[in-house]
LONUBA-340429 format. One record per residue (C-alpha): residue number from 1; residue in one letter; x, y, z. Coordinates in nm, 2 decimals. Layout:
% residues N
REC timar bamar      u      v      w
REC   NUM     A      X      Y      Z
...
***
This chain:
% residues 310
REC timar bamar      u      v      w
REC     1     X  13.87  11.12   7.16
REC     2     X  14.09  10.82   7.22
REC     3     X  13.95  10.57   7.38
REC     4     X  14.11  10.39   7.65
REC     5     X  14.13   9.99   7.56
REC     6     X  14.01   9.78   7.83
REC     7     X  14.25   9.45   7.82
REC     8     X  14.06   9.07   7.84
REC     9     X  14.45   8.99   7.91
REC    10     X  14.52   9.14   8.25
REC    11     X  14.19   9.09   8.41
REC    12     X  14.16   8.72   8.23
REC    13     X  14.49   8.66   8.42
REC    14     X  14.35   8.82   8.80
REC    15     X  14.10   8.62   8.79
REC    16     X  14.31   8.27   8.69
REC    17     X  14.54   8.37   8.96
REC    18     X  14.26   8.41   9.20
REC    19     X  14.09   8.08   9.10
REC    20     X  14.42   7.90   9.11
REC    21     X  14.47   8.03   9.50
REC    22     X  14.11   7.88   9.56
REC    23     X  14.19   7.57   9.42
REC    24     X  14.51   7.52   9.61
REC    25     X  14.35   7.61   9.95
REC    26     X  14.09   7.34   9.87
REC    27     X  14.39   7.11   9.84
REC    28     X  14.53   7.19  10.14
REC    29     X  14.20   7.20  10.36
REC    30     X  13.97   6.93  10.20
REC    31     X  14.20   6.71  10.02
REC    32     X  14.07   6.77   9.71
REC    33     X  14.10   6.97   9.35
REC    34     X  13.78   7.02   9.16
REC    35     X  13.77   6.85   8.79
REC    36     X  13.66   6.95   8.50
REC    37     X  13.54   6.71   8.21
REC    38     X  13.53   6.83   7.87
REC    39     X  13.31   6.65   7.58
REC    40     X  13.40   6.74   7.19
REC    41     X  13.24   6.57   6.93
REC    42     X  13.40   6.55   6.55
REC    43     X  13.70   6.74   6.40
REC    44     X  13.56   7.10   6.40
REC    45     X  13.88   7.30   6.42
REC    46     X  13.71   7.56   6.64
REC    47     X  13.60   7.34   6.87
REC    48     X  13.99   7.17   6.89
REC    49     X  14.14   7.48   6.97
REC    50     X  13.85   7.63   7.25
REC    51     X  13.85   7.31   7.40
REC    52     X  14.26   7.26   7.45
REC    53     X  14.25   7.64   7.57
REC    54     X  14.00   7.46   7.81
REC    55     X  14.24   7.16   7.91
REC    56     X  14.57   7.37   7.90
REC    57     X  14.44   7.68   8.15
REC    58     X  14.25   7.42   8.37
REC    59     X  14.62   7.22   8.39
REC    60     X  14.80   7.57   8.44
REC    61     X  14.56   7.67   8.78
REC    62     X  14.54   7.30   8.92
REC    63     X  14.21   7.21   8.80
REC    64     X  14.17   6.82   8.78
REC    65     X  14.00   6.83   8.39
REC    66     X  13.92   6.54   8.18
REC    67     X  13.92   6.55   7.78
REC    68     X  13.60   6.27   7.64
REC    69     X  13.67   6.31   7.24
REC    70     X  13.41   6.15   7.03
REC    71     X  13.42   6.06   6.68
REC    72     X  13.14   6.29   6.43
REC    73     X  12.93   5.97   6.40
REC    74     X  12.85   5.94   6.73
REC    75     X  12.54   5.80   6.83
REC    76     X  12.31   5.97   7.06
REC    77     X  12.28   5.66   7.27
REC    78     X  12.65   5.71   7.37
REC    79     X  12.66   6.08   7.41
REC    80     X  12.32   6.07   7.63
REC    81     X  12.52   5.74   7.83
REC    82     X  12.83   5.98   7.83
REC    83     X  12.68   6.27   7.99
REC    84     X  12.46   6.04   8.23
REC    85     X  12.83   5.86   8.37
REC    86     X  12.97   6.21   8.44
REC    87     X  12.63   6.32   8.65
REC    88     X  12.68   6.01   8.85
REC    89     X  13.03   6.05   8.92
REC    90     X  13.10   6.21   9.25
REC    91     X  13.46   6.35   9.16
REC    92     X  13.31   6.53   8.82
REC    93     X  13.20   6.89   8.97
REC    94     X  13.18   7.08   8.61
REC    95     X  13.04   6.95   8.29
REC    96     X  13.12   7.10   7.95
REC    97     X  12.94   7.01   7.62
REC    98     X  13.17   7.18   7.31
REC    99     X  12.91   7.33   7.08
REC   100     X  12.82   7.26   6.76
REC   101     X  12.74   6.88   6.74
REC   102     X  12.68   6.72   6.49
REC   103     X  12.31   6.71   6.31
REC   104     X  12.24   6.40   6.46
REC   105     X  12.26   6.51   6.80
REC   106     X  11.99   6.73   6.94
REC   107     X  12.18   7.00   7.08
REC   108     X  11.94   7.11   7.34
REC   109     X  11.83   6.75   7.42
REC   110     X  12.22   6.73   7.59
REC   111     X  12.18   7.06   7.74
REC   112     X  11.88   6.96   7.95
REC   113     X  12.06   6.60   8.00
REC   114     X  12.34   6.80   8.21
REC   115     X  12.33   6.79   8.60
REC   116     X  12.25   7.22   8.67
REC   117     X  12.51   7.17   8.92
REC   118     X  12.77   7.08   8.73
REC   119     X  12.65   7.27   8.41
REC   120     X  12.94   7.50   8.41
REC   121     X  12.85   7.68   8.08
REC   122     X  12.53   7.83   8.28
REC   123     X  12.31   7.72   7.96
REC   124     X  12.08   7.45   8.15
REC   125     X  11.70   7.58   8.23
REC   126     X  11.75   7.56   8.58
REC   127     X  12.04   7.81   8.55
REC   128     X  11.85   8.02   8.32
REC   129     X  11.55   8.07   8.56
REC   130     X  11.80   8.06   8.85
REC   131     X  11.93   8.37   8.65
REC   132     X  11.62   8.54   8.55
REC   133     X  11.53   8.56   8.93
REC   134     X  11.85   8.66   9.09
REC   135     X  11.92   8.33   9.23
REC   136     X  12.25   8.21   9.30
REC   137     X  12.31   8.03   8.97
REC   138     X  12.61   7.91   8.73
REC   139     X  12.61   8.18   8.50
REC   140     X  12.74   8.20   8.10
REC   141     X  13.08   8.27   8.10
REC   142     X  13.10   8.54   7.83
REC   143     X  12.86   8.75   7.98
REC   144     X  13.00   8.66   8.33
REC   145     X  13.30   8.78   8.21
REC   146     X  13.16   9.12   8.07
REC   147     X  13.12   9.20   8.39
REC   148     X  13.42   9.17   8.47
REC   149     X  13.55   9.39   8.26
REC   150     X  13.34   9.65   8.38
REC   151     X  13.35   9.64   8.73
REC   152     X  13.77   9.54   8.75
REC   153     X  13.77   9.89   8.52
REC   154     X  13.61  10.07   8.76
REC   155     X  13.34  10.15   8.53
REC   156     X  12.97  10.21   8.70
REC   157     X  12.72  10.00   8.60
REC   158     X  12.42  10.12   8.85
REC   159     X  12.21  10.41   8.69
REC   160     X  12.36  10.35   8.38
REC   161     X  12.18  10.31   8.03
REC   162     X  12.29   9.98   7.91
REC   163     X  12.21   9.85   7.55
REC   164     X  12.25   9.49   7.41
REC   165     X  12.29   9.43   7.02
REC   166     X  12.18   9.07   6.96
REC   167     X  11.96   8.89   7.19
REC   168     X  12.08   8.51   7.20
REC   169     X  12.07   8.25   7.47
REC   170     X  12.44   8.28   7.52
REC   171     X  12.54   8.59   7.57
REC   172     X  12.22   8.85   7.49
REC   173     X  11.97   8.72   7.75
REC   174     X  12.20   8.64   8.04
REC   175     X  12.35   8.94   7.95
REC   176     X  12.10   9.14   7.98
REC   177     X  11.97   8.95   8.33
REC   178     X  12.35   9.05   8.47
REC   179     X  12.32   9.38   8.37
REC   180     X  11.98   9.43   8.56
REC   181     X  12.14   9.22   8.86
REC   182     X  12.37   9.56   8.88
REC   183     X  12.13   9.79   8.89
REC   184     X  12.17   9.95   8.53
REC   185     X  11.87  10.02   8.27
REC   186     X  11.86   9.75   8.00
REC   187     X  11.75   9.77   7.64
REC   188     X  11.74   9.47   7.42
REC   189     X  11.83   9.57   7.05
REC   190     X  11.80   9.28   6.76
REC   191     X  11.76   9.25   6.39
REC   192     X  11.40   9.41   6.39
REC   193     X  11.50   9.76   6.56
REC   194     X  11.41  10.02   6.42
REC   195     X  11.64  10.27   6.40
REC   196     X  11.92  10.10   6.57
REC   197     X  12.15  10.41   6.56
REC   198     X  11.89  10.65   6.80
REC   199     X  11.88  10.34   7.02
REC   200     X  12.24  10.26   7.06
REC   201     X  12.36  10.62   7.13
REC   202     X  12.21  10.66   7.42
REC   203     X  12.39  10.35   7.58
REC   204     X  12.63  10.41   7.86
REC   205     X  12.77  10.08   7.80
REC   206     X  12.72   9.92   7.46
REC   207     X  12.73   9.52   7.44
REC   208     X  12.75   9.44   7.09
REC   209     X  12.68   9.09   7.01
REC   210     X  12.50   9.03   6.70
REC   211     X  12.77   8.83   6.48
REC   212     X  12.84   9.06   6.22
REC   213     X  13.21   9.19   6.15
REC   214     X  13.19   9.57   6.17
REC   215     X  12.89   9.64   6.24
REC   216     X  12.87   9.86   6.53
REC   217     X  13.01  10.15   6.38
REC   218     X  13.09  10.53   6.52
REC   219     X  12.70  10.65   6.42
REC   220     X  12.58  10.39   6.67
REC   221     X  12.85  10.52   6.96
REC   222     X  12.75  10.79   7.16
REC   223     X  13.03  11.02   7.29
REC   224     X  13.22  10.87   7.56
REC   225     X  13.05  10.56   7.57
REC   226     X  13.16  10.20   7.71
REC   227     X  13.19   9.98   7.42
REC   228     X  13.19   9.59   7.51
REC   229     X  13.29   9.41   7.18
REC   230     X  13.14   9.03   7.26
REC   231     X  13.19   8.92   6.83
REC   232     X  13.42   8.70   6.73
REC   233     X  13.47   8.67   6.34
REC   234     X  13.65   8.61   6.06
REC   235     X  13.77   8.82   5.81
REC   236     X  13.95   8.78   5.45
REC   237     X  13.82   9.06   5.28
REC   238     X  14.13   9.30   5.20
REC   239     X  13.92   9.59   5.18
REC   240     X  13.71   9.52   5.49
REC   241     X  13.97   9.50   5.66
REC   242     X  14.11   9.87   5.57
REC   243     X  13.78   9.99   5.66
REC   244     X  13.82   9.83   5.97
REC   245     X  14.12   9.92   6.13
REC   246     X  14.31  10.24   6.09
REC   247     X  14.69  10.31   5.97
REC   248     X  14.84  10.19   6.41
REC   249     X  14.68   9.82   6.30
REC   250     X  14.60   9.81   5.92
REC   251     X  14.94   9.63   5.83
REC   252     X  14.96   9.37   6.07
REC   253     X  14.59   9.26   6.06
REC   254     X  14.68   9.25   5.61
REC   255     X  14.95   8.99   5.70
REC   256     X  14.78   8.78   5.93
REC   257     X  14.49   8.75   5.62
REC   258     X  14.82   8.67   5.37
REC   259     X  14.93   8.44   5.59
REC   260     X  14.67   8.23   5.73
REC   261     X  14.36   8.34   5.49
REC   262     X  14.20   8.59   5.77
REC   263     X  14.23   8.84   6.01
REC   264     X  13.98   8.84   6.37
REC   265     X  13.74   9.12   6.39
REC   266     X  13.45   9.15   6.63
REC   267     X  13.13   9.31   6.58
REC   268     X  13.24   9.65   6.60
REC   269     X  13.42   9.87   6.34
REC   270     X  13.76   9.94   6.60
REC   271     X  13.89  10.24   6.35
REC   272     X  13.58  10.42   6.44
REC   273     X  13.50  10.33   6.75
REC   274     X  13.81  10.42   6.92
REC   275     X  13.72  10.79   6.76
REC   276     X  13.42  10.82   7.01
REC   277     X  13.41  10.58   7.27
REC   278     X  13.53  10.67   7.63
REC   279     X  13.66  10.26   7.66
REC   280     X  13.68  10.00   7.45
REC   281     X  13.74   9.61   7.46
REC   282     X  13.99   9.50   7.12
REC   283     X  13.93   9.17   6.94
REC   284     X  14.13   8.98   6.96
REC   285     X  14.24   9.07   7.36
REC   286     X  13.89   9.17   7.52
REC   287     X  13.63   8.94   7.61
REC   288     X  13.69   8.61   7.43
REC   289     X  14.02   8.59   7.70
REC   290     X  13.76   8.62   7.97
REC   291     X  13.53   8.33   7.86
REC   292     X  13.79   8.04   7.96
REC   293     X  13.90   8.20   8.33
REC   294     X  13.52   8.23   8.40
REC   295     X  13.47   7.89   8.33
REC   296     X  13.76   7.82   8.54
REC   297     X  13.55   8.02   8.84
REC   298     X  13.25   7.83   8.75
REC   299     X  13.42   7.48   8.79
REC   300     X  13.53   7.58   9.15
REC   301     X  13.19   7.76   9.25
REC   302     X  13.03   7.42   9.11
REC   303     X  13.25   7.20   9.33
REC   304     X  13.21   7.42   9.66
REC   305     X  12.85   7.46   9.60
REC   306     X  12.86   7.05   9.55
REC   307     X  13.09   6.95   9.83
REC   308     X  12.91   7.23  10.08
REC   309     X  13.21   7.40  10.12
REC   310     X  13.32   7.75  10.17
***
């Protein structure tokens, strides 16, 4: 079996274009474009490039955004007075805290510390619950997106048998909430499964986000099954790597590790997965593409939501 490749690209782009037409009739009707402010602490090189994908696709679709770099030393006195300006500003709809910070900073401390409403990333309590009951809520964009994927793929999620590897804040819980929200049967796999394999073949859909390059591998696929790659990692091992991917993608994934010390894998082994799923999402080109243009979507709902408008 080959398994068709669901692309991040094409459905990352819909959904921009979509946004971008929202924003413009909020121009034209209520005078106004919703705006984004950004907050990255330190140097992390991660963190620069997520965050000027953030500020270049919010430029592209008309967003208003604002980019608040602070140095690593930053006290916790002016990050917490940071945060509190950009509550009290009217104009600000969507708030977005780049993690990591620093040790310093309590992380969660400046989740709480965010307005809900503008909390764009969907990590603030009041989201979460919001969430948990079905509510209306600003909802993680990864996981946002992963739906997404599967419903703009035309792939059924009611009835289904849905399993989640990993079981984080970010993408594991709300996942799994999402997944409920449509109706499917949810199983929650982690680190103390037992017997991970028997769990994860009978999944439908398979969500695999447990941080670990290669993982997910074909005796954890059942036939046919929708596999959502979530992971995002690094990879300079040579001989990973050929284990990996198979002879269509081995050579170009062995120069990008010459060139640039690493090649990105996600969580599942592609090579075998492609041998016995019915779809599958690539890394790079699935869901990581999806993250930013849900942001984008939050950042409007946020401001109509806000400005009570439709």
């Amino acid at each position: 079996m080959n398994a068709r490749i669901l692309s991040g690209k094409d459905i990352a782009e819909s959904i921009k274009s979509e946004v971008a037409a929202d924003i413009a009739r909020l121009k034209t009707e209520y005078g106004f474009a919703p705006c984004l402010a950004v907050v990255r602490v330190g140097d992390d090189p991660a963190s620069a490039v997520y965050v000027g994908n953030k500020v270049r696709t919010s430029e592209e679709i008309g967003l208003v955004s604002e980019h608040h770099h602070l140095p690593e030393n930053v006290s916790r006195a002016e990050l917490v007075g940071l945060v509190r300006s950009l509550n009290w500003r009217e104009e600000v709809d969507g708030i977005l805290v780049q993690l990591p910070l620093p040790d310093q900073i309590n992380e969660r401390e400046i989740i709480e510390m965010i307005d809900p409403d503008k909390d764009v990333d969907g990590f603030h309590p009041v989201n979460v619950g919001r969430l948990s009951q079905g509510e209306k809520s600003l909802v993680p964009c990864t996981p946002a997106g992963v739906i997404e994927i599967l419903k703009r793929s035309e792939i059924e999620i009611g009835g289904k048998n849905a399993v989640i590897v990993g079981r984080s804040n970010i993408v594991g819980k709300p996942m799994a909430m999402l997944l409920l929200q449509e109706n499917a049967t949810v199983t929650i796999c982690h680190s103390r499964t037992r017997d991970l394999p028997e769990m994860t073949r009978r999944a439908d859909i398979l969500v695999a986000a447990i941080g670990r390059p290669g993982f997910i591998r074909g005796e954890h696929i059942g036939e046919g099954a929708t596999v959502i790659d979530v992971g995002i990692n690094n990879v300079s091992d040579v001989d990973l790597a050929r284990d990996l991917f198979g002879d269509d993608e081995i050579e170009k994934r062995l120069a990008a590790i010459e060139k640039r010390g690493f090649t990105l894998v996600g969580d599942v082994n592609p090579r075998e997965a492609k041998e016995k799923a019915g779809n599958f999402t690539p890394v790079p080109g699935g869901v990581g593409l999806l993250t930013v243009a849900m942001l984008m979507k939050n950042t409007v709902e946020a401001a109509k939501t806000r400005r009570g408008v439709e």
